[in-house]
Structure formats: structure tokens, C-alpha cells
BAVEX-991453 format. One line per 8 residues: number of its first residue (from 1); for each residue x, y, z of N, C-alpha, C, O. Coordinates in Angstrom, 3 decimals, padded with zeros to 6 digits, always signed. Each point is the difference from the previous one (the first is absolute). Example, Ala and Ser with C-alpha at 12.3 -4.5 7.8 and 13.67 -1.06 7.14 Angstrom:
BEGIN
1> +013.190:-005.690:+007.800:-000.890:+001.190:+000.000:+000.900:+001.200:+000.000:+001.036:-000.019:+000.665 ~ -001.386:+001.069:-001.385:+000.820:+001.190:+000.060:-000.770:+001.090:+000.730:+000.509:+001.108:+000.169
***
This chain:
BEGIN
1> +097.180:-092.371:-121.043:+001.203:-000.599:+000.476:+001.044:+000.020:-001.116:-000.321:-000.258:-001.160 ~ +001.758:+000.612:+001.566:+001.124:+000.018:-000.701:+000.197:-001.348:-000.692:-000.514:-000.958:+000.579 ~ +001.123:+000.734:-001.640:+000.204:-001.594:-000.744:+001.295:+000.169:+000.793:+000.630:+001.051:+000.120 ~ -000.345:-002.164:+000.369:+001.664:-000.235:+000.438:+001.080:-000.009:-001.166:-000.160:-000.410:-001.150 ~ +001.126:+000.877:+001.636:+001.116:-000.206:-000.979:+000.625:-001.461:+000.013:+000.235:-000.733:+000.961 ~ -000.029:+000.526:-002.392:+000.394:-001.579:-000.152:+001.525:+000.359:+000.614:+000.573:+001.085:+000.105 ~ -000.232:-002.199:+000.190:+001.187:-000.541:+000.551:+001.023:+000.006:-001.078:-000.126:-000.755:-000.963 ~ +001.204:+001.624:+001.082:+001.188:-000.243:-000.954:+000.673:-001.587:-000.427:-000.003:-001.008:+000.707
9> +000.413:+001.125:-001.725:-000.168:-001.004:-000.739:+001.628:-000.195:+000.755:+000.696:+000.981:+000.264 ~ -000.193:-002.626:+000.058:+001.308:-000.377:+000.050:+001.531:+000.962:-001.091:+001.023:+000.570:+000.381 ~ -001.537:-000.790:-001.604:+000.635:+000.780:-000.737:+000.377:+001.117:+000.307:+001.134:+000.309:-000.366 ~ -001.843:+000.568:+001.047:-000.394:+001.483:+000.408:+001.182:+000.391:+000.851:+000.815:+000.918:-000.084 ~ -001.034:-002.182:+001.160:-000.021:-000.023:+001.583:+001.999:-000.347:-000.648:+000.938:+000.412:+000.682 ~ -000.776:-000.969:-001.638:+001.623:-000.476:-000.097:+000.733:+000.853:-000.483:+001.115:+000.365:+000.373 ~ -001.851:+000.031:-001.380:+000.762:+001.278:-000.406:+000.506:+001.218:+000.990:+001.132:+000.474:+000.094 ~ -002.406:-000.099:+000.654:-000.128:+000.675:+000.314:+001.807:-000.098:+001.621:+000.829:+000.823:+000.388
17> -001.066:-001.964:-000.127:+001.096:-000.598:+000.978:+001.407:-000.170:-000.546:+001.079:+000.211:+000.553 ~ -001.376:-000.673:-001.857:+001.546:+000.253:-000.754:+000.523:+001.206:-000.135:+001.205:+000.200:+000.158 ~ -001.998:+000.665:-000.443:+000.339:+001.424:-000.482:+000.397:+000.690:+001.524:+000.861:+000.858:+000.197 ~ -001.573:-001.369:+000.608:+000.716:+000.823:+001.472:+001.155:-000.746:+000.451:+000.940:+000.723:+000.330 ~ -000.741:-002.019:-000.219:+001.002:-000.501:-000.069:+001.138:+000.453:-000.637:+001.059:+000.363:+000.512 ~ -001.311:-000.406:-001.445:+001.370:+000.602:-001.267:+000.542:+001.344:+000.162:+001.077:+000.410:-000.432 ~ -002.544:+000.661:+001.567:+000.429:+001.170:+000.130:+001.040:-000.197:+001.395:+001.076:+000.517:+000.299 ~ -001.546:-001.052:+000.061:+000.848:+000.026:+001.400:+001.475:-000.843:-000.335:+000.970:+000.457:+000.603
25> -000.789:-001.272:-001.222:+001.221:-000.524:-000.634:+000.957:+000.981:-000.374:+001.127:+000.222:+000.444 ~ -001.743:+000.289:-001.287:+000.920:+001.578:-000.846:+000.776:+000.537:+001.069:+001.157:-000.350:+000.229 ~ -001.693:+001.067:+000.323:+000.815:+000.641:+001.082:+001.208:-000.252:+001.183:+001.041:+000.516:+000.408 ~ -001.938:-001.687:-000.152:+000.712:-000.638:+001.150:+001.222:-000.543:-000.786:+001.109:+000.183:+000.501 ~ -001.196:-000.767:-001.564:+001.174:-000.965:-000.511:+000.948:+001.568:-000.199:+001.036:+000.104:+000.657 ~ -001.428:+000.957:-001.501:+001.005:+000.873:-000.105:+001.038:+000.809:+001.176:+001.128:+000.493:-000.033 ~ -002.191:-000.668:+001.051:+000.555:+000.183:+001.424:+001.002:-001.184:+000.584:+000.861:+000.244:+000.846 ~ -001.027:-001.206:-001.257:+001.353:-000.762:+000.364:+000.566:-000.291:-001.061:+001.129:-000.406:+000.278
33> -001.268:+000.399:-001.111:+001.546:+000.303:-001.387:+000.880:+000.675:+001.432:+000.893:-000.548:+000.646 ~ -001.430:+001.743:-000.466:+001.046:+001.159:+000.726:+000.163:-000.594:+001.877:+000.722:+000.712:+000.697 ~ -001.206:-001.614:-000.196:+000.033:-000.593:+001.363:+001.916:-001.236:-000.727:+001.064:-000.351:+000.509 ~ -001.736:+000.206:-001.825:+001.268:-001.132:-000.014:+001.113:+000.581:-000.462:+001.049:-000.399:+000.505 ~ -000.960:+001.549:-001.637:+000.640:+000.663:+000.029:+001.096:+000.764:+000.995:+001.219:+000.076:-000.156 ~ -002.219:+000.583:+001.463:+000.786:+000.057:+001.520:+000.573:-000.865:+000.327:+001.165:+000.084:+000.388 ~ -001.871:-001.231:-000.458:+000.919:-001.247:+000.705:+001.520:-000.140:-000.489:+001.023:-000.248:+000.638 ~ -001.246:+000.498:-002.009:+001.583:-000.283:-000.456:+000.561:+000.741:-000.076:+001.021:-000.210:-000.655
41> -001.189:+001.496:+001.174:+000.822:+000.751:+000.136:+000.376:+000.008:+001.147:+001.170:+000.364:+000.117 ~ -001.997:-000.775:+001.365:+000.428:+000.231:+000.836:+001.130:-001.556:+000.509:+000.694:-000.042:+001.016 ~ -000.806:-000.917:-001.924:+001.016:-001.108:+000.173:+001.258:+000.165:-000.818:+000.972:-000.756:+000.003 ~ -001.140:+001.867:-000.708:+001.335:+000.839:-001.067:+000.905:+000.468:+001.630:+001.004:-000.514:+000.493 ~ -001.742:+001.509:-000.065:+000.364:+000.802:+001.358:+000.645:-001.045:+000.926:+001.142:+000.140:+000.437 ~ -001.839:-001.073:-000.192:+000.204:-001.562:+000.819:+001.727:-000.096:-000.019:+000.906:+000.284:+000.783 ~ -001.064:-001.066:-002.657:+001.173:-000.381:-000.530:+000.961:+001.180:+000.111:+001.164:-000.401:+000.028 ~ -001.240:+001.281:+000.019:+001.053:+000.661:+000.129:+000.854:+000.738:+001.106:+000.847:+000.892:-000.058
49> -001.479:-001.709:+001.215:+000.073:+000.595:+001.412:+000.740:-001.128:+000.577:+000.577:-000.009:+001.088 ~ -000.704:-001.409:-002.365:+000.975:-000.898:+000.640:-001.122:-001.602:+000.325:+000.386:-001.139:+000.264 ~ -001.447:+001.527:-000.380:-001.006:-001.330:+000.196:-000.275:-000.513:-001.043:-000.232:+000.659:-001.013 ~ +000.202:-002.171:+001.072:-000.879:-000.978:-001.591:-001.174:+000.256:+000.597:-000.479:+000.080:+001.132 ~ +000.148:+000.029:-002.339:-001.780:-000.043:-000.349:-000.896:-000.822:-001.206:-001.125:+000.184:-000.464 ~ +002.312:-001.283:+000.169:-000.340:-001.286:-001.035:-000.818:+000.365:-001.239:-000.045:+001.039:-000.658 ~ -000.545:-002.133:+000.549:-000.919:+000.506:-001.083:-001.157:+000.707:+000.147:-000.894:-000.048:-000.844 ~ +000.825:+000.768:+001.944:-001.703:+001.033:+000.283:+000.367:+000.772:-000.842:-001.103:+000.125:-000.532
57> +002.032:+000.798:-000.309:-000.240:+000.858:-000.910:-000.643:-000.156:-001.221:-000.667:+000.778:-000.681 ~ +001.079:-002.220:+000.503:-000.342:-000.459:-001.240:-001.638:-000.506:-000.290:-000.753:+000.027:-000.974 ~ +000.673:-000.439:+002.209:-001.744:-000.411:+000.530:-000.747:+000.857:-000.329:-000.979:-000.122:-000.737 ~ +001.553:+001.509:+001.491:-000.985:+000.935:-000.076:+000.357:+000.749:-001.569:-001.072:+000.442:-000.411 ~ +001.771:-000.257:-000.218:+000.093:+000.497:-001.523:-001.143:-000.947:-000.884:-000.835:+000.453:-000.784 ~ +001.055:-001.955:+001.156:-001.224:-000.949:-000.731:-001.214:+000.487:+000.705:-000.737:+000.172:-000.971 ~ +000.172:+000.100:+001.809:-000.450:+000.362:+000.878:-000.978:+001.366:-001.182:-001.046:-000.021:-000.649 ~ +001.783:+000.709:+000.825:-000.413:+001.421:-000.897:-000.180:-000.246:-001.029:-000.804:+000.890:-000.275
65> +000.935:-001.498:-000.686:+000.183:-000.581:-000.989:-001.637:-000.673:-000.120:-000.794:+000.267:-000.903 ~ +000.570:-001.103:+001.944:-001.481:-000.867:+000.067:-001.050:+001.567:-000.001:-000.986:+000.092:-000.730 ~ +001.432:+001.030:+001.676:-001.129:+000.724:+000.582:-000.171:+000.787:-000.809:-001.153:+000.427:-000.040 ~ +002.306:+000.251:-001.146:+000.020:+000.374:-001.154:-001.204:-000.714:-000.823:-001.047:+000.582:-000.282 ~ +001.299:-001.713:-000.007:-001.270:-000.977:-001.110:-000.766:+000.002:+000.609:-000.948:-000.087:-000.779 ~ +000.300:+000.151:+002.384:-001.115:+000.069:+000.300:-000.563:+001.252:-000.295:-001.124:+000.168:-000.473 ~ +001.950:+000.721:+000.771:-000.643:+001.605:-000.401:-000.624:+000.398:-001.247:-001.028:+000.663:-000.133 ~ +002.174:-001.409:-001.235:-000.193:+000.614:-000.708:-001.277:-001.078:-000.704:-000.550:+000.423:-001.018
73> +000.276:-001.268:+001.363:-000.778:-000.986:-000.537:-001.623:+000.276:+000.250:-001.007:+000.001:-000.708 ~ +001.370:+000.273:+002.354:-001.377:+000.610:+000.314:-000.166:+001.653:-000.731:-001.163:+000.372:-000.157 ~ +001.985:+000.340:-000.162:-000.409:+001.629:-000.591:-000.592:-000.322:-000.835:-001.178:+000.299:-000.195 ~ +002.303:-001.413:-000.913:-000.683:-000.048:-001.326:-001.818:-000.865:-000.282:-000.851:+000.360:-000.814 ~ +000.769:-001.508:+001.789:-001.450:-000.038:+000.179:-000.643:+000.733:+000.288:-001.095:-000.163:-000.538 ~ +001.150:+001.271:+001.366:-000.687:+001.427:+000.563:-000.255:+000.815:-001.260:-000.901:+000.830:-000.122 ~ +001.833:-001.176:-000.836:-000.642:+000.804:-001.583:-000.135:-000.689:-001.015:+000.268:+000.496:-001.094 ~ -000.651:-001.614:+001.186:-000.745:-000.686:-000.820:-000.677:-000.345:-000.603:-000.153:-001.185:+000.299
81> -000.551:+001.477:-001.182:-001.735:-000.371:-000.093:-000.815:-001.260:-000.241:-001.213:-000.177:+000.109 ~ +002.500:-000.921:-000.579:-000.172:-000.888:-000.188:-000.428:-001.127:+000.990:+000.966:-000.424:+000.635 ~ -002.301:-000.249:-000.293:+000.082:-000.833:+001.008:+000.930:-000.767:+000.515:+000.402:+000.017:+001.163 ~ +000.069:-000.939:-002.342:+000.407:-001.261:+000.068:+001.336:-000.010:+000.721:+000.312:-000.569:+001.046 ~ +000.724:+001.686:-002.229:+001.095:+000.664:+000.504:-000.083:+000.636:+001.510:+000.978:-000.438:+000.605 ~ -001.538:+001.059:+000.015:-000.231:-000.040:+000.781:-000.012:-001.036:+001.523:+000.762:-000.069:+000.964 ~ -001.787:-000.504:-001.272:+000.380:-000.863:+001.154:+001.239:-001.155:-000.176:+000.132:-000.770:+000.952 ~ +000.787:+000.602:-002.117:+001.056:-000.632:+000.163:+001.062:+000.730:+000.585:+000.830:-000.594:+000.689
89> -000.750:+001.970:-000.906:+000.865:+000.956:+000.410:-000.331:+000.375:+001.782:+000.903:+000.582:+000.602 ~ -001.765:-000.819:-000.091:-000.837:-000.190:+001.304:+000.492:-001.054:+000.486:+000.393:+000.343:+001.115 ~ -000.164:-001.439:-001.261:+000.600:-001.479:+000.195:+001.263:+000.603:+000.321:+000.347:+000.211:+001.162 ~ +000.690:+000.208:-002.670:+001.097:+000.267:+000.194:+000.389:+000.732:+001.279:+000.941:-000.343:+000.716 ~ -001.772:+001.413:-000.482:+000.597:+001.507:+000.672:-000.674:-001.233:+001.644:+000.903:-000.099:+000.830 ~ -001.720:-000.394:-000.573:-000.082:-000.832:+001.295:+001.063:-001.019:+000.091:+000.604:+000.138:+001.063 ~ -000.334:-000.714:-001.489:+001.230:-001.166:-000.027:+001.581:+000.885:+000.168:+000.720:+000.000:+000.998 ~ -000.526:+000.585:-002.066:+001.274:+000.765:+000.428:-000.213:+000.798:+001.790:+000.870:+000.001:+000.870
97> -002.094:+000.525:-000.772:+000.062:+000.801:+001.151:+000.586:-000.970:+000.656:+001.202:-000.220:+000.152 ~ -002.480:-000.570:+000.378:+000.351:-001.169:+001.048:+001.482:-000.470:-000.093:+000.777:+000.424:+000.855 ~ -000.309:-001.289:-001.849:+001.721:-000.182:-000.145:+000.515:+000.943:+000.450:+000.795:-000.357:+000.869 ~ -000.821:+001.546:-001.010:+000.917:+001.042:+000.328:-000.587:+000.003:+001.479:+000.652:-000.763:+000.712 ~ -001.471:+001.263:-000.183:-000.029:+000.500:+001.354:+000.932:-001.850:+000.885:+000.911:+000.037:+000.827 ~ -001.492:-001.200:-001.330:+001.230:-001.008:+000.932:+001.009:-000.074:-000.290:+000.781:-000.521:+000.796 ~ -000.145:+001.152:-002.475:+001.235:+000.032:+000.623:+001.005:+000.672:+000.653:+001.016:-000.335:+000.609 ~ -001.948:+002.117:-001.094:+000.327:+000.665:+001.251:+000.138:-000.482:+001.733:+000.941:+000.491:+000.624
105> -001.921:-001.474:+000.127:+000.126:-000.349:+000.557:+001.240:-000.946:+000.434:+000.630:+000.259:+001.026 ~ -000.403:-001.028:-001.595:+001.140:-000.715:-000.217:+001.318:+000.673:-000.153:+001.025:-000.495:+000.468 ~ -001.048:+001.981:-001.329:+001.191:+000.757:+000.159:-000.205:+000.945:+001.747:+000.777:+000.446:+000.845 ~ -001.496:-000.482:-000.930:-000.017:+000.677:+001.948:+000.612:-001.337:+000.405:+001.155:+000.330:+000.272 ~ -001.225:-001.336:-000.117:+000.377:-000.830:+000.798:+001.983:+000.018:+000.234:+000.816:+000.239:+000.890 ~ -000.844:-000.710:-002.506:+001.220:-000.147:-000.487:+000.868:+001.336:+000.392:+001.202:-000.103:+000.246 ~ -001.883:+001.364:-000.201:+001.259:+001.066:+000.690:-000.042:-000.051:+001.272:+001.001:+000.293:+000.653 ~ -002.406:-000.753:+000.067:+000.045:-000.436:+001.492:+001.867:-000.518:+000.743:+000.987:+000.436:+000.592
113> -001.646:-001.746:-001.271:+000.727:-000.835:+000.428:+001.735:-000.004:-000.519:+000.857:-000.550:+000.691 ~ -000.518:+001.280:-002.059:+001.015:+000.496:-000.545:+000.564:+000.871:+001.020:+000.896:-000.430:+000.726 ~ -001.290:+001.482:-000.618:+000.320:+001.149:+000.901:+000.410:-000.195:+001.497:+000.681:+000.761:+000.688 ~ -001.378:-002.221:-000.264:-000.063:+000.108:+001.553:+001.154:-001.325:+000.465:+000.593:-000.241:+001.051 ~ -000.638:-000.521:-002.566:+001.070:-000.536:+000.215:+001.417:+000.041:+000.186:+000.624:-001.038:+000.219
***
């Protein structure tokens, strides 16, 4: 009979979840840098056709700005070797995401309701 394989250790199991985490962060955050980017350009287009569009430009520039530090926070943990550094930079690149994706939300709202007003 085969000896069973021991059970990965918690440690294992976190790392192993941070590091996919952080991969999937990378990307996505660099993909909306350029979602918020559009946005303000397309409320540039807005404004110049004769409609307010308040402060959603500015939302979404802070906006890019958050998804920027999430990106680059999570790359630079992605080459790290250092544990420790690491999972603080993991913290970082999750917290900025999250901030950024509601206040993106909040800037959808705000051109919603800008625009239709």
C-alpha cells in the first residue's frame, strides 16, 4: 500500500493563494488603468458637445491612479523573493484593487446620473 501524501501545510496553501491572487490583480488592474482612461476621454467628448459631466473625470483619473498602485504593487510582489515584503505588498495590491474597483463604481454612477440629468 501507497503511504498517503501529507496534507499541505497552511503556509503552503497561503502562499500558494497569494501568489494567484496577486497574479490575477496584475492584469486586471492594468486593464482598467485603460477602462478609466476611456472614461475620461469619453466625458472630454461629453464636455465638448455641450453636456456637464461634474466631477466623474476627476473620479475616474483618481480612479487610475488607485489601479495603477494596485498593478504595480502586485508586479513588484510577483518578483520578490522576499516573504515578508511580499505579503505586505499583497495587502497593498488587494486594498487598492478593491478601493479602486468602488470607486469606479461610484464614478459609473456619478456620469449616470450627470449625463441624464
Amino acid at each position: 500500500m501507497e503511504p498517503r501524501p501529507s496534507p499541505p501545510s497552511p503556509v503552503r496553501d497561503r502562499e500558494g493563494l497569494d501568489e494567484r491572487i496577486c497574479r490575477l490583480i496584475c492584469p486586471i488592474a492594468a486593464a482598467m488603468v485603460g477602462v478609466c482612461l476611456t472614461g475620461i476621454g469619453l466625458l472630454h467628448v461629453t464636455l465638448a458637445i455641450g453636456r456637464r459631466a461634474g466631477f466623474a473625470d476627476d473620479l475616474l483619473a483618481v480612479d487610475s491612479l488607485l489601479f495603477l498602485v494596485a498593478m504595480l504593487s502586485s508586479y513588484i510582489a510577483l518578483r520578490r523573493l522576499e516573504h515578508g515584503r511580499v505579503h505586505t505588498l499583497e495587502r497593498v495590491a488587494d486594498a487598492t484593487f478593491m478601493t479602486a474597483m468602488l470607486l469606479l463604481t461610484v464614478a459609473c454612477f456619478v456620469i449616470t446620473y450627470a449625463l441624464n440629468a
